[in-house]
C-alpha positions, 0 to 999 in steps of 0.5 A: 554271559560276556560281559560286552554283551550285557553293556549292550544290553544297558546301552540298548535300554538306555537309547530306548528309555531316552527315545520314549522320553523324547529325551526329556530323562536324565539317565545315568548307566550305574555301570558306566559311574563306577567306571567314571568314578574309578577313573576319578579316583585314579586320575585324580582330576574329577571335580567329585560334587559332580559326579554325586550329583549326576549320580543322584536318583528318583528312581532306579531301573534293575535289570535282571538277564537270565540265559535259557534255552531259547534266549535270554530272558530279561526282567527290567523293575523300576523302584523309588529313590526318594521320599517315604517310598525308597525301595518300593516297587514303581513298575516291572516288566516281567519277564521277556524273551529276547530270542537269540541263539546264545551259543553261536552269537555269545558262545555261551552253552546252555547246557553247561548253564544247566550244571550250574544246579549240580554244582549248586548242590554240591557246595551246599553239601561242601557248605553244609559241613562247616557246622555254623553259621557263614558270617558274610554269605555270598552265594546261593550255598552260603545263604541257604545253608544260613537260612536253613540253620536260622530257622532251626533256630526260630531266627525268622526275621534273619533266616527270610532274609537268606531265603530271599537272598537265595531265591533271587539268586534266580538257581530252579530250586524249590526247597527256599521258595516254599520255606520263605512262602511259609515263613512269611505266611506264618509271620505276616498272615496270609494277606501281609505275605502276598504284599511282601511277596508281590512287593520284594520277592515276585519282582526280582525272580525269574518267569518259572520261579514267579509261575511256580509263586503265583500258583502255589500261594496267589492263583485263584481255582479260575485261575489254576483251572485256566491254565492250559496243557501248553503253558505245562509243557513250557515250564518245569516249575509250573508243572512241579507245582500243578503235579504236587496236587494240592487241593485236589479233590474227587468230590466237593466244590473243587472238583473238576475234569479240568483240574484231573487233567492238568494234574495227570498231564503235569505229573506225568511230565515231572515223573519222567527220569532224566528229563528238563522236568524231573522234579528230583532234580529242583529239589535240593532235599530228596526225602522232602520231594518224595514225601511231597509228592507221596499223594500224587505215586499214590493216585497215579497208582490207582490210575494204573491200577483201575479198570476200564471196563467197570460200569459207573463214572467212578472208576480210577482209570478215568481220573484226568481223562474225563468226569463225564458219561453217557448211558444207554438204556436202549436203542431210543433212551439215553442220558449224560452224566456230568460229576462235578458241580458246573455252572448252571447258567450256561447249558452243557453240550453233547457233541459228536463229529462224523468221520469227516470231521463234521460236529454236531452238538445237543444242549442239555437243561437242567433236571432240577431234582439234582442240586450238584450236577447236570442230568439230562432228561432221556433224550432219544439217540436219534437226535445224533446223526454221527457217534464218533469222538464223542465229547461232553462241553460245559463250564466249570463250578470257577466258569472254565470251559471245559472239554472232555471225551464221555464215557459211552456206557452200557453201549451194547443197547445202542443201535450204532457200532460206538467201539469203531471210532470212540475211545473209552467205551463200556458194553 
């Protein structure tokens, strides 16, 4: 980005930093020292004790602006200067979105900003081929290709410096987050590794870089469940990590609708070719991204390979639709089956919407010879006044609300024409 703008980008912070202080900081632009500094030096005529006592800090604030396709997206972290904290993390903003249009105010194109991971990947192939080891590395290129030959070497200490020196270059590549994660898992035991990550790595990255950290090494299953299909749809890399599908079950404590939608939704963003979120494009090995994503062909695979029409919820067509069904033994007996363990406190709901858009919703209690999941009692149809956009609401096993269509099966007992206004139907 000009370099005018990001002066007044400092400039800003400062004026906003002294206001909020009532002007109580001392505050020295890093930028304007060098300056005066280099004047010093070449005028001869600064008194030099000073400027090194200007110069002296409790604290440091790093800004790091980064231009996107909506803005420019800024991260502002405060580390200590003094004591026996230097270097530790005081605070951090996280990233936020200043929303210009950058190339009719700054010239800048963000389509060429986005070559910047071609270019990237062609000077570590460059890089790649002088065989040893770049003694002072000094960009992206230089410290992957070091890292990589480092923990070939099972240099770890040194091979996660370069790690954490590419990541923080802030590039959209994948392979160095998942190899410093490991490494640093391996090396420090998982609860170690989250202070390294959390404290040196989370602080200094960008808002996709941090989603994609977050979920693949932090997130709870409450926390990864309660994500939503917007939050895919505004990230590449969370929607990479999502559609890897790791810890995706069909049966057992993490198994849930939730979960089969967010990785059908994800998978099916990242799989399209020659868009902002094909994922070949964020990694920098091709033979590691497709053996990553093996799993997730195969069930996407089996999706498309499912029919519709087979009777019982366990049919692969419906993976990432819904776990949900209601059976018809006649026109006066039905019930509701949910596959996947819920929370029992909360009674799950039927609910139906006339073709108005009226809702009405029944509650189900437990049937207590079941221990995983709910199902009803037979409850008589006619409760239901409408029979269309049928859906089953219940929370998750994590305590996530989840909502999804249901499975109408054996619908040729009913005395409603179900097939006229609701989807997934089965006579």
């Amino acid at each position: 980005m000009p370099e005018d703008f990001l002066r007044k980008l400092t400039s800003d912070l400062e004026a906003a930093l002294l206001t909020a202080s009532d002007f109580e900081i001392n505050l020295a632009n890093r930028a304007t020292m060098e300056d005066v500094w280099q004047e010093a030096i070449e005028f001869n005529n600064a008194d030099f004790d000073d400027l090194f006592k200007n110069a002296n800090a409790d604290v440091m604030l790093m800004m790091s602006p980064r231009a996107i396709s909506t803005g420019v997206e800024i991260a502002i972290t405060a580390y200590s200067l003094i004591g026996d904290n230097v270097g530790k993390t005081l605070a951090s903003s996280g990233s936020v979105l200043l929303p210009i249009d950058l190339q009719a105010n700054l010239g800048v194109d963000v389509n060429d900003l986005n070559k910047q991971m071609a270019q990237v990947l062609a000077e570590i192939e460059k890089v790649g081929q002088t065989g040893g080891l770049i003694s002072s590395p000094n960009t992206y290129a230089e410290f992957y290709h070091n890292a990589r030959l480092l923990q070939q070497r099972g240099e770890v200490d040194l091979a996660m410096r370069n790690y954490e020196a590419a990541v923080k270059e802030g590039v959209n590549f994948i392979d160095p987050i998942i190899d410093l994660i490991q490494l640093a898992d391996t090396r420090y035991g998982k609860e170690a590794a989250k202070k390294y990550l959390q404290k040196r790595i989370i602080p200094e990255v960008h808002e996709q870089q941090n989603l994609f950290i977050n979920y693949y090494y932090f997130w709870t299953d409450f926390e990864k469940q309660n994500l939503i299909i917007a939050d895919l749809d505004a990230s590449p890399l969370l929607s990479i990590v999502v559609a890897l599908g790791d810890g995706l079950e069909f049966s057992g404590e993490k198994a849930g609708a939730k979960n089969d939608m967010l990785w059908r939704h994800a998978f099916e963003l990242v799989s399209q070719k020659n868009t902002k979120f094909s994922f070949e494009k964020y990694f920098i090995d091709d033979i590691r991204a497709y053996s990553l994503f093996e799993r997730s062909r195969q069930l996407k695979t089996m999706i498309a390979d499912g029919d519709p029409n087979k009777p019982g919820w366990g049919k692969n067509y419906y993976l990432g639709i819904t776990r949900s069904s209601l059976t018809f033994f006649d026109q006066a007996r039905a019930y509701l089956t949910i596959f996947e363990k819920i929370d029992f406190s909360k009674p799950p709901q039927i609910c139906s919407s006339s073709m108005s858009g009226d809702e009405r919703c029944y509650e189900f209690f437990r049937n207590s010879t079941y221990k995983d999941w709910y199902q009803s009692e037979v409850f008589s149809p006619l409760l239901f006044e409408n029979w269309c956009n049928m859906s089953a609401r219940y929370f998750s096993h994590f305590g996530v609300l989840t909502k999804t269509p249901v499975i109408i099966e054996s619908a040729r007992f009913s005395s409603e024409d179900l097939e006229n206004c609701n989807k997934y139907v089965v006579n």
